[in-house]
N, CA, C and O atoms as a printed pandas DataFrame, in Angstrom:
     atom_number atom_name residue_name chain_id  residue_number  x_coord  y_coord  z_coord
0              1         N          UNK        A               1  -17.942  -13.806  -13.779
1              2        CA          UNK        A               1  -16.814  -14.040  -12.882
2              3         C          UNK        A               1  -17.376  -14.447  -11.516
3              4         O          UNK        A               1  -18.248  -13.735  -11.018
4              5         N          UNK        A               2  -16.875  -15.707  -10.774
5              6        CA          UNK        A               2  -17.197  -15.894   -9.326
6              7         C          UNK        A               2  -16.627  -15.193   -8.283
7              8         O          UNK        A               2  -15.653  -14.441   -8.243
8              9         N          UNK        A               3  -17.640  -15.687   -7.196
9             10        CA          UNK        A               3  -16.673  -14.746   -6.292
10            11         C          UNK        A               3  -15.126  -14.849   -5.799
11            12         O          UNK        A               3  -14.441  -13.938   -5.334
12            13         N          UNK        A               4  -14.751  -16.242   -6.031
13            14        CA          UNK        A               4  -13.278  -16.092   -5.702
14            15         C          UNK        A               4  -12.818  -15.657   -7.135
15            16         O          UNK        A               4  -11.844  -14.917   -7.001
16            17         N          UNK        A               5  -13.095  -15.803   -8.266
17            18        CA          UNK        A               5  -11.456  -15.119   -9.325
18            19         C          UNK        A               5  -12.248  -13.649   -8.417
19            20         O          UNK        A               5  -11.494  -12.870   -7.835
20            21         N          UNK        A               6  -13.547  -13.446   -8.394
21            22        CA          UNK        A               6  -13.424  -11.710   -8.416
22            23         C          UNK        A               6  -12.375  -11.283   -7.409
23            24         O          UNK        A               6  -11.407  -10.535   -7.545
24            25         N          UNK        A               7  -12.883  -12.048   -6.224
25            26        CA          UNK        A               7  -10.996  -12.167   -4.680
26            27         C          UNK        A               7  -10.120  -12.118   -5.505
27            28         O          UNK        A               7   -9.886  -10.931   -5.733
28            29         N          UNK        A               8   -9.460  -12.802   -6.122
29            30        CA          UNK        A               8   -8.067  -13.264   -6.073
30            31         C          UNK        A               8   -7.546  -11.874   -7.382
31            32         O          UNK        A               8   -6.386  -11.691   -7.753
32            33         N          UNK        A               9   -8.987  -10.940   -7.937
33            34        CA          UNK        A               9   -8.476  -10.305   -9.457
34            35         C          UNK        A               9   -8.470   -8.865   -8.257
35            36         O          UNK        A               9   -7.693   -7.994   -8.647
36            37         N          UNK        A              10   -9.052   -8.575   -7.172
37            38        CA          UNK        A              10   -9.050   -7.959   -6.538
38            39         C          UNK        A              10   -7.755   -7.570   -5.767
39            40         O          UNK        A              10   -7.187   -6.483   -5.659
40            41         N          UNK        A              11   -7.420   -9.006   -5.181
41            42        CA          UNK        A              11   -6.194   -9.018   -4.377
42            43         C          UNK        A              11   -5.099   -8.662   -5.409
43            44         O          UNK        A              11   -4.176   -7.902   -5.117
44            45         N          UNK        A              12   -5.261   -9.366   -6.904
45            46        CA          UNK        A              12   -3.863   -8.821   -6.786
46            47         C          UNK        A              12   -3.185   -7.277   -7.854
47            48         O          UNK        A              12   -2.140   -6.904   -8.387
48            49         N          UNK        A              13   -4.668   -6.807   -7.653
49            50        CA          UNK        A              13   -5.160   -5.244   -8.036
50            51         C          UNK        A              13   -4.578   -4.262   -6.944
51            52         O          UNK        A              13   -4.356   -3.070   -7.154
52            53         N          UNK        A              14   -4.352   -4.950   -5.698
53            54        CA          UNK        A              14   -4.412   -4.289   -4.408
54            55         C          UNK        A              14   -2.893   -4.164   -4.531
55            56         O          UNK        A              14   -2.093   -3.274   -4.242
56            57         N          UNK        A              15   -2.832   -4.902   -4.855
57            58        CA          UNK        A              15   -0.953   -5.874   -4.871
58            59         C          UNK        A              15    0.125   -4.656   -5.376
59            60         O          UNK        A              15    1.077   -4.069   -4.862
60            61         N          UNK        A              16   -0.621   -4.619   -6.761
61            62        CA          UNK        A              16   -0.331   -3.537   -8.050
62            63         C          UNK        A              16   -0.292   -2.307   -7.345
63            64         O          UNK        A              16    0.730   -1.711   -7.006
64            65         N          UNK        A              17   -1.163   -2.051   -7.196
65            66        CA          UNK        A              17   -1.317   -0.683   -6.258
66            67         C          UNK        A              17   -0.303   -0.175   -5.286
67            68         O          UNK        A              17    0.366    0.858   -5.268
68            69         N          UNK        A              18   -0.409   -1.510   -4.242
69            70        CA          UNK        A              18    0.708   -1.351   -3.444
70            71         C          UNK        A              18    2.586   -0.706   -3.846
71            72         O          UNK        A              18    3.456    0.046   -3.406
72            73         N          UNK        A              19    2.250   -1.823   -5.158
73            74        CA          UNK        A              19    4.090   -2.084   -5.535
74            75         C          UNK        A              19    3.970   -0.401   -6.647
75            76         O          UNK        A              19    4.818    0.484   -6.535
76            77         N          UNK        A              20    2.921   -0.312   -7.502
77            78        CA          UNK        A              20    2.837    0.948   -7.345
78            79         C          UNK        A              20    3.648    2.506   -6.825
79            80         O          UNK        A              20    4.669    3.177   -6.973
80            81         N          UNK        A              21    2.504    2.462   -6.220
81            82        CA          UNK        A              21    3.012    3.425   -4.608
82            83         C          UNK        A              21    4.191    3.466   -4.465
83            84         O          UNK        A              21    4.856    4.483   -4.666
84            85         N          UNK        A              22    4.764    2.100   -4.002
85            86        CA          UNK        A              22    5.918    2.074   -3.512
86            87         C          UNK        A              22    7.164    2.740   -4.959
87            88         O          UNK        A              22    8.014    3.558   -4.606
88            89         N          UNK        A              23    7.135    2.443   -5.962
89            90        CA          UNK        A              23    7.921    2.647   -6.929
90            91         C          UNK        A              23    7.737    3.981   -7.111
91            92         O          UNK        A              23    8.672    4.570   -7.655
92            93         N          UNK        A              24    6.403    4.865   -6.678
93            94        CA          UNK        A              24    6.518    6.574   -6.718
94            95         C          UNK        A              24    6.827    6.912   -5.956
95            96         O          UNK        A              24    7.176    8.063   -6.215
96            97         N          UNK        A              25    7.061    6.623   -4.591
97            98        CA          UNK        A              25    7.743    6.864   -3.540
98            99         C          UNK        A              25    9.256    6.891   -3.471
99           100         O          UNK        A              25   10.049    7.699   -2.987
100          101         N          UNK        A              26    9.411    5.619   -4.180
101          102        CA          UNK        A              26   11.352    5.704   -4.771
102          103         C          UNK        A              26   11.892    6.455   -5.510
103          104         O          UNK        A              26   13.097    6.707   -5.498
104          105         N          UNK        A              27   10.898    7.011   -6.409
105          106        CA          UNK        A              27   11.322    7.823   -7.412
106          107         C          UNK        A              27   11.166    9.568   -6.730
107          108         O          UNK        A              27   11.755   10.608   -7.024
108          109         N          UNK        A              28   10.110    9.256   -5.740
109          110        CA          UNK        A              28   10.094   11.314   -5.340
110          111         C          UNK        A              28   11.237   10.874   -4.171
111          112         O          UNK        A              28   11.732   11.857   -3.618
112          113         N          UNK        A              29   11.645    9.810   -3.788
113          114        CA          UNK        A              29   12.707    9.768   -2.968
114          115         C          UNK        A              29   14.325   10.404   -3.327
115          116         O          UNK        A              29   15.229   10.959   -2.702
116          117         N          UNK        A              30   14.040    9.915   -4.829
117          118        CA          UNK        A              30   15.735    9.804   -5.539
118          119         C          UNK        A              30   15.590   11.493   -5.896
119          120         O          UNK        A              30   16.386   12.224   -5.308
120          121         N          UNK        A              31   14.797   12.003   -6.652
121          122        CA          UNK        A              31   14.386   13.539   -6.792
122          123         C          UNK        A              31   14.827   14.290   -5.626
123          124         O          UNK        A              31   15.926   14.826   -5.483
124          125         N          UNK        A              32   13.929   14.273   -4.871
125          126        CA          UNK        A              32   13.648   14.909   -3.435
126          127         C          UNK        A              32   15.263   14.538   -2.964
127          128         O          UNK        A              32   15.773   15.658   -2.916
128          129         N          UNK        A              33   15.851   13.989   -2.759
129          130        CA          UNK        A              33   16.793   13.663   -2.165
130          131         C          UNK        A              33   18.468   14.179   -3.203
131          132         O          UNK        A              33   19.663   14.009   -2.960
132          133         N          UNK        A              34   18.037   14.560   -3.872
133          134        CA          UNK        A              34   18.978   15.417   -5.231
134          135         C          UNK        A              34   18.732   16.959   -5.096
135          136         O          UNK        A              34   19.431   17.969   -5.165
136          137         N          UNK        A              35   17.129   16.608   -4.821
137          138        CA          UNK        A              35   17.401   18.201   -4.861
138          139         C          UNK        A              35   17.543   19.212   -3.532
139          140         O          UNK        A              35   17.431   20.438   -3.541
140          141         N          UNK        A              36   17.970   17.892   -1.791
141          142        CA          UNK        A              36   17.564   18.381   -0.728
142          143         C          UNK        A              36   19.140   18.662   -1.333
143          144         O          UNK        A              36   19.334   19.837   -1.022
144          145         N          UNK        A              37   20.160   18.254   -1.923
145          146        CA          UNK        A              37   21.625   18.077   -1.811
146          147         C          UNK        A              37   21.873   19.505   -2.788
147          148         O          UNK        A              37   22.745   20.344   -2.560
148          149         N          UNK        A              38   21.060   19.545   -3.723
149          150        CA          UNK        A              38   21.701   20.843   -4.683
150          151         C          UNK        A              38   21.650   22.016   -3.896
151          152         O          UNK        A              38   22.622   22.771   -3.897
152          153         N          UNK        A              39   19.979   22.437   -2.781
153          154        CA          UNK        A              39   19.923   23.179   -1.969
154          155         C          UNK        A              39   20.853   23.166   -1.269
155          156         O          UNK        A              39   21.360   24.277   -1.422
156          157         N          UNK        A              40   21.495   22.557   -0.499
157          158        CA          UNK        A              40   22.210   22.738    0.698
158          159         C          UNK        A              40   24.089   22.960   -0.255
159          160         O          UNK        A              40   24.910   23.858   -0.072
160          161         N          UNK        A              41   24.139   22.233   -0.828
161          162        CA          UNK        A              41   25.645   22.288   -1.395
162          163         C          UNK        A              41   25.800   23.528   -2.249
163          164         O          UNK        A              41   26.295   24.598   -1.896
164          165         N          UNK        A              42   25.196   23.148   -3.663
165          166        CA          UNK        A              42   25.325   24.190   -4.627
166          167         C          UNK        A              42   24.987   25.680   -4.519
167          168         O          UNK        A              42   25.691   26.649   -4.802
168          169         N          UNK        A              43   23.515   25.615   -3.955
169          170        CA          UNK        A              43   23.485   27.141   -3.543
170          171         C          UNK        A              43   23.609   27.230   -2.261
171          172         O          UNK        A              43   22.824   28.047   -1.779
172          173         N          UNK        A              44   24.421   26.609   -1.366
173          174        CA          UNK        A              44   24.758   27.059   -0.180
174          175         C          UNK        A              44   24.133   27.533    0.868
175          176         O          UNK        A              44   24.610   28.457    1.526
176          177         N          UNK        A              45   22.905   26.919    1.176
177          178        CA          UNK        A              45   21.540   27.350    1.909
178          179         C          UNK        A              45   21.811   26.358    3.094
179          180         O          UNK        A              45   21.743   25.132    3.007
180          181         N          UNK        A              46   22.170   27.176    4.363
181          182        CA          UNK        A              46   22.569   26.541    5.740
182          183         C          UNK        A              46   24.029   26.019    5.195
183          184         O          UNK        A              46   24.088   24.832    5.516
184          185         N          UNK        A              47   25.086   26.351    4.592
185          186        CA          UNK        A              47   26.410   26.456    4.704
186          187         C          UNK        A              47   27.113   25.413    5.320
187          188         O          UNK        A              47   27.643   24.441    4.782
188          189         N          UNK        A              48   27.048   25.793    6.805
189          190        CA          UNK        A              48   27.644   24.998    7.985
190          191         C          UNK        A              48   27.458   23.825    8.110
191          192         O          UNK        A              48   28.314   23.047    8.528
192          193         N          UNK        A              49   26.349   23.523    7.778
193          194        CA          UNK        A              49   25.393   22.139    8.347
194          195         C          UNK        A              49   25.225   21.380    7.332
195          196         O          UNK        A              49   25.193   21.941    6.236
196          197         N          UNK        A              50   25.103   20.205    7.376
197          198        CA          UNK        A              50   24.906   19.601    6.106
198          199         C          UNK        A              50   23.400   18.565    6.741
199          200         O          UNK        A              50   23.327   17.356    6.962
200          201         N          UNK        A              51   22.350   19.679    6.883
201          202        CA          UNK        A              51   21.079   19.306    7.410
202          203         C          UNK        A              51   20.099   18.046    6.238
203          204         O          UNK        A              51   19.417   17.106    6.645
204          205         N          UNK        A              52   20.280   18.347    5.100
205          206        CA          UNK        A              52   19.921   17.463    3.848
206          207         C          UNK        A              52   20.412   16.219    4.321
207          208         O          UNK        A              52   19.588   15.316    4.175
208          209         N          UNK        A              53   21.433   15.892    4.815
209          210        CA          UNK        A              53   21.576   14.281    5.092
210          211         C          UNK        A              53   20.609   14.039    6.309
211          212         O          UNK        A              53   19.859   13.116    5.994
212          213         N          UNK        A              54   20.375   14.421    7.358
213          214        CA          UNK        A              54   19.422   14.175    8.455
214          215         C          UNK        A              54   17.726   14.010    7.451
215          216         O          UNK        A              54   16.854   13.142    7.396
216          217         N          UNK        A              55   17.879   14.981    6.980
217          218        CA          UNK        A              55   16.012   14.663    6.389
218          219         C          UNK        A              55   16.497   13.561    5.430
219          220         O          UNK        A              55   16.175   12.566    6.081
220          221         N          UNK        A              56   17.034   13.123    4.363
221          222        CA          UNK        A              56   17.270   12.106    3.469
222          223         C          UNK        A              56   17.381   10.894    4.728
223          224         O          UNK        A              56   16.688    9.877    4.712
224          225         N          UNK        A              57   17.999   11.090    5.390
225          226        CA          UNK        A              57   18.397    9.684    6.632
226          227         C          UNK        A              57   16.299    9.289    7.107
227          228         O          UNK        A              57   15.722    8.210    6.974
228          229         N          UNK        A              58   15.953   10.072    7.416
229          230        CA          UNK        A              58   14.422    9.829    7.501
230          231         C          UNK        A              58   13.479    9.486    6.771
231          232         O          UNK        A              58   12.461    8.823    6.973
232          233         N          UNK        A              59   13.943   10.044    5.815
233          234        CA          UNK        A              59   13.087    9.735    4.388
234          235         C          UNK        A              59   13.321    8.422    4.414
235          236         O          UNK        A              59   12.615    7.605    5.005
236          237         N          UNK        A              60   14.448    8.143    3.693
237          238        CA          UNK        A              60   15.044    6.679    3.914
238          239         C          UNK        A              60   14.995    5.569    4.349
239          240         O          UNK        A              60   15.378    4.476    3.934
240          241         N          UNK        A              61   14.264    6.066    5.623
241          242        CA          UNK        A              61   13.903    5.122    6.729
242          243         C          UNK        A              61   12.594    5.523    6.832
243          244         O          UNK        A              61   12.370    5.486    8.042
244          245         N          UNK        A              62   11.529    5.911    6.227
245          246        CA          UNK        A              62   10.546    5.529    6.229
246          247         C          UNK        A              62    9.960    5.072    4.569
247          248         O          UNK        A              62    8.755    4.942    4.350
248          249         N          UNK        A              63   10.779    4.910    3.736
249          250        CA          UNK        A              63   11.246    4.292    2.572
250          251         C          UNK        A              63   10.748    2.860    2.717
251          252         O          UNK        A              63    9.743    2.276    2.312
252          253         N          UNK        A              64   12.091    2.405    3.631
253          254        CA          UNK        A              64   12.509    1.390    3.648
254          255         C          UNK        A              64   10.981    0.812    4.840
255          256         O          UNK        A              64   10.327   -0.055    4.260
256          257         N          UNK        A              65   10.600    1.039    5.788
257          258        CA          UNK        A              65    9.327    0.955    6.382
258          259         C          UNK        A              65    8.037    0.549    5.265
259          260         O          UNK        A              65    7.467   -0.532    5.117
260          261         N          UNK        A              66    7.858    1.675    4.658
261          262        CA          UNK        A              66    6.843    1.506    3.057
262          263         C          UNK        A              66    7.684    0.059    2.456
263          264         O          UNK        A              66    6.695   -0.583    2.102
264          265         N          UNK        A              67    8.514   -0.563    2.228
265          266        CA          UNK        A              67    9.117   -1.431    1.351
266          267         C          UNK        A              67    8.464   -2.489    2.016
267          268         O          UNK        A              67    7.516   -3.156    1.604
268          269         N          UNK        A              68    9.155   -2.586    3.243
269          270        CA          UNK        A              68    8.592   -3.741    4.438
270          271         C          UNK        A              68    7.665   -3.921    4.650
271          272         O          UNK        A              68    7.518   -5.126    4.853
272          273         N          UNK        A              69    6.328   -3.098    4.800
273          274        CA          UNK        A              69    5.243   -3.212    4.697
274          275         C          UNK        A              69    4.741   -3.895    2.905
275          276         O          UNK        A              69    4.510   -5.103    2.951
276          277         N          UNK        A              70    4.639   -3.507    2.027
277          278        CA          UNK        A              70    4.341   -3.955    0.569
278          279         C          UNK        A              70    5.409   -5.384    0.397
279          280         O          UNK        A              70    4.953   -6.429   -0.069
280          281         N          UNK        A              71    6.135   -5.325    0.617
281          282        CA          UNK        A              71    6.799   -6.722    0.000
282          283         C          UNK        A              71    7.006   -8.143    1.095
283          284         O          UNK        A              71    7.178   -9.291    0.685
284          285         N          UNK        A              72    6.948   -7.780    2.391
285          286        CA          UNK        A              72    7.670   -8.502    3.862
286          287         C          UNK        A              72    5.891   -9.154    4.265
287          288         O          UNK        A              72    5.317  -10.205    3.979
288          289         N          UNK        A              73    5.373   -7.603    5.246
289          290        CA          UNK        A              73    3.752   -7.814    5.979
290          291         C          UNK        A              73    3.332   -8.047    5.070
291          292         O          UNK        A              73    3.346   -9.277    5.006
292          293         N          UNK        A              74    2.722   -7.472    3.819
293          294        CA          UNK        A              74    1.539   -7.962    3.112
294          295         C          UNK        A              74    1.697   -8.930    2.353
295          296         O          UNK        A              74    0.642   -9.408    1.936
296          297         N          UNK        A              75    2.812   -9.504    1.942
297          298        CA          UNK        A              75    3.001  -10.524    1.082
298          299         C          UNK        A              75    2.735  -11.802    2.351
299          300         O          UNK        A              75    1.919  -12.674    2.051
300          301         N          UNK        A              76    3.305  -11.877    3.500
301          302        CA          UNK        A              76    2.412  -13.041    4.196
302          303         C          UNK        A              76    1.202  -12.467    5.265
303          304         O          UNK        A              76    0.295  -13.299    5.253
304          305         N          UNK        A              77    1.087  -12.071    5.586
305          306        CA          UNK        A              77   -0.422  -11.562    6.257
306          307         C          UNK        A              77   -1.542  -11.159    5.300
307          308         O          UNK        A              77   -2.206  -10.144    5.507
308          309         N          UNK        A              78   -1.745  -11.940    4.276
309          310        CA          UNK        A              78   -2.783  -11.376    3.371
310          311         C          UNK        A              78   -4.053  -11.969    3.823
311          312         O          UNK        A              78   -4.107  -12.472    4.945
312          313         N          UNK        A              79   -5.465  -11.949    2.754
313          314        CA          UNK        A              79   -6.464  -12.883    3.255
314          315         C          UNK        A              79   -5.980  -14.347    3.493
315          316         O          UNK        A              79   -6.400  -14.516    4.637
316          317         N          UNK        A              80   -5.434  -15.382    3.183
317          318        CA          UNK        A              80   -5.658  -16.598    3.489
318          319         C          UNK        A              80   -4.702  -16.520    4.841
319          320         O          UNK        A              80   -4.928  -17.421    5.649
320          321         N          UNK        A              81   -3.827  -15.721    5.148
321          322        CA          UNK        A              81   -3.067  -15.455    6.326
322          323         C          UNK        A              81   -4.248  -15.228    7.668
323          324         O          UNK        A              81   -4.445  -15.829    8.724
324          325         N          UNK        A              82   -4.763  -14.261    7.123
325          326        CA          UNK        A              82   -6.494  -13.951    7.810
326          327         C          UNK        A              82   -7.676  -14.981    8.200
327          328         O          UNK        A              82   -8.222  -15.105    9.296
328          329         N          UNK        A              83   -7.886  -15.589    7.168
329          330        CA          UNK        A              83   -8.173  -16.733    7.228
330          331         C          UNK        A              83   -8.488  -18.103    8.223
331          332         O          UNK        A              83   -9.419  -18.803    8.621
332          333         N          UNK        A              84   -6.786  -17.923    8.332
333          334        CA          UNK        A              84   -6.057  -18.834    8.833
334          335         C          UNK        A              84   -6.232  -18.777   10.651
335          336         O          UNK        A              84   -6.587  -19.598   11.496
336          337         N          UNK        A              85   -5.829  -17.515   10.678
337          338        CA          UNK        A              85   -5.859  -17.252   11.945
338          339         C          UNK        A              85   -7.387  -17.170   12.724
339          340         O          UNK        A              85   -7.590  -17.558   13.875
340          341         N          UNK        A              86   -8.268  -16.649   11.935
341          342        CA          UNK        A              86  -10.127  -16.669   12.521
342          343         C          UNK        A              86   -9.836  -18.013   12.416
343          344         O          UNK        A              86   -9.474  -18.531   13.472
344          345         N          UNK        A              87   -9.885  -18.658   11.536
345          346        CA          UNK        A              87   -9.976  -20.739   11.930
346          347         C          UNK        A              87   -9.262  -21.102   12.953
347          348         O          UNK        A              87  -10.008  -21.860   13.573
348          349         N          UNK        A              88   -8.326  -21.031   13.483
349          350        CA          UNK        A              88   -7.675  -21.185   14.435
350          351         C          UNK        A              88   -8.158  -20.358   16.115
351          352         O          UNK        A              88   -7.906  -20.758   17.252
352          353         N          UNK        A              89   -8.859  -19.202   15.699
353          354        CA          UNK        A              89   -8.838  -18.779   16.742
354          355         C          UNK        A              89  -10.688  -19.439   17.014
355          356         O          UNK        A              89  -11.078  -19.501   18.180
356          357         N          UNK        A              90  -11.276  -19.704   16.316
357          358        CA          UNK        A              90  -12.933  -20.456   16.308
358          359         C          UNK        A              90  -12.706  -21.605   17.392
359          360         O          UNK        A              90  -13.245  -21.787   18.483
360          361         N          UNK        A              91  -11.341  -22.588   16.445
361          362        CA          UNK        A              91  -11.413  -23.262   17.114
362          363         C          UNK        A              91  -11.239  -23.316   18.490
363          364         O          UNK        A              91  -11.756  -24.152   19.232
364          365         N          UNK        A              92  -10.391  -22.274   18.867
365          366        CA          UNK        A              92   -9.778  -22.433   19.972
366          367         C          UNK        A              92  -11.104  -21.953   20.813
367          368         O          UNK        A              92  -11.136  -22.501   21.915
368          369         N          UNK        A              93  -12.064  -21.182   20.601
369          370        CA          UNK        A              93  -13.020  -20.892   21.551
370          371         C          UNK        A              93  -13.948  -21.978   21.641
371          372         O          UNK        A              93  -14.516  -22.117   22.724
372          373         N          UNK        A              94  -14.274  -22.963   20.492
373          374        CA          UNK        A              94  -14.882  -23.987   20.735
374          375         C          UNK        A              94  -14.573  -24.988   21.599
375          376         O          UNK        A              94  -15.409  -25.622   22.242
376          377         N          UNK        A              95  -13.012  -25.203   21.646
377          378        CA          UNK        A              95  -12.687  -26.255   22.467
378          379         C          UNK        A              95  -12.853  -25.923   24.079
379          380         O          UNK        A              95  -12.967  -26.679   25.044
380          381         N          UNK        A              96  -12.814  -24.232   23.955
381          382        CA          UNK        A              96  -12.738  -24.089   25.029
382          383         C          UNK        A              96  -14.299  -24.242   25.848
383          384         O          UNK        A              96  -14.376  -24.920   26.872
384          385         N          UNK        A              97  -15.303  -23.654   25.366
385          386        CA          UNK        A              97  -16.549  -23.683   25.242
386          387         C          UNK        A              97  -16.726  -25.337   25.423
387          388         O          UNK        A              97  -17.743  -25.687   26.022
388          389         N          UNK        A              98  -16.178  -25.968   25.138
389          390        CA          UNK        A              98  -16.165  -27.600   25.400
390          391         C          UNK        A              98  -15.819  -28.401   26.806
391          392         O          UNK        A              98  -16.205  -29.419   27.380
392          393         N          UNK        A              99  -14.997  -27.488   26.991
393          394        CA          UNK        A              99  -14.268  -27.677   28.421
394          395         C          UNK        A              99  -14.983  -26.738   29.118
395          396         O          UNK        A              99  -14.542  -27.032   30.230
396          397         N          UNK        A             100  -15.683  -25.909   29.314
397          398        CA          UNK        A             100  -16.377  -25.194   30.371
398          399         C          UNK        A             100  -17.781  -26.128   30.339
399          400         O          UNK        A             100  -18.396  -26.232   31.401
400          401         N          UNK        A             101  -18.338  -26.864   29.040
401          402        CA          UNK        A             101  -19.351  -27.319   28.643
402          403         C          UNK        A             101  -19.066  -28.812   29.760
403          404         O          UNK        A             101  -19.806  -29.250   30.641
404          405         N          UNK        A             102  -18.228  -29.124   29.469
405          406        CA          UNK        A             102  -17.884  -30.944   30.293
406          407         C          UNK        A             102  -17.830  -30.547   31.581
407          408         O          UNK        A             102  -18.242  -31.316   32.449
408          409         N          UNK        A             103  -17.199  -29.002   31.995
409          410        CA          UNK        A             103  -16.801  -28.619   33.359
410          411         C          UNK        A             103  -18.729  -29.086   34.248
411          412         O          UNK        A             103  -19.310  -29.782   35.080
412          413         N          UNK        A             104  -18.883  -27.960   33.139
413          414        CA          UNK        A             104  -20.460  -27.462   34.368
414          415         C          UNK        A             104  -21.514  -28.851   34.196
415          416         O          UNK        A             104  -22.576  -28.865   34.818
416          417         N          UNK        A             105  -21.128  -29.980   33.318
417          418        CA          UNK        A             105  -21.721  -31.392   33.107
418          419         C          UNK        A             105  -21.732  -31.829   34.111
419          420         O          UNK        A             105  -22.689  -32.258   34.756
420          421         N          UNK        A             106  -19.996  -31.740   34.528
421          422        CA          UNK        A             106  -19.733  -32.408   35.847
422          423         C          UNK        A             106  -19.769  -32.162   37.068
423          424         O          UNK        A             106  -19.648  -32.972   37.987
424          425         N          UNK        A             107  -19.919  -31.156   37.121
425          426        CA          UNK        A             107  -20.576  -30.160   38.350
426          427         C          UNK        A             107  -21.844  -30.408   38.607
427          428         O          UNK        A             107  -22.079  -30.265   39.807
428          429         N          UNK        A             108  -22.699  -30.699   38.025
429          430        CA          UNK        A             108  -24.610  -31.065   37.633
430          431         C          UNK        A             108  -24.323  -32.217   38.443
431          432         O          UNK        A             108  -24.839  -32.240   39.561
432          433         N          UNK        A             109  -23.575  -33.203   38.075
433          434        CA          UNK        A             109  -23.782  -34.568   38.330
434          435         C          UNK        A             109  -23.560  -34.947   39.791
435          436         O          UNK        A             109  -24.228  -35.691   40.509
436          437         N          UNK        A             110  -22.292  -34.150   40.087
437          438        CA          UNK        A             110  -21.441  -34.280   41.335
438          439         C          UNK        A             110  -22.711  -33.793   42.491
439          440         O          UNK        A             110  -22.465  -33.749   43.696
């Protein structure tokens, strides 16, 4: 195997992993979130309050954070996203390095 399939069998090992994660996270979400409700309703633990929706509201929202990250950021900021941006940013120091280079040329001459 070369080194790019070994990249690309790597990346999308990482991928797996990611979407993974994320699908055990949904699932101790849907659990966890059944059983913050049986506590608080069925056996009546804090009565008054219906505190299980505040922690589920968080959960939820850092759920949905984990989602955005695996499917949104990493699906375009990956390596060739990476890539992309060191090439771009090379160049930009070269040109600049070019223009300080012509600057101090012309400074010599003057």
């Amino acid at each position: 195997m070369d080194k790019e399939q070994h990249e690309l069998y790597e990346n999308a090992r990482k991928r797996l992993r990611q979407k993974k994660i994320l699908y055990y996270h949904f699932v101790l979400l849907v659990i966890g979130t059944l059983f913050l409700f049986v506590s608080n309703v069925l056996v009546e633990y804090g009565a008054p309050r219906h505190w299980y929706i505040w922690v589920c509201t968080v959960w939820v929202f850092l759920f949905i954070l984990h989602f955005i990250k695996v499917f949104i950021t990493d699906r375009f900021m990956n390596k060739d996203w990476e890539r992309e941006q060191i090439d771009r940013l090379i160049q930009k120091q070269k040109n600049k390095i070019e223009e300080l280079s012509e600057t101090t040329s012309q400074d010599k001459t003057s």
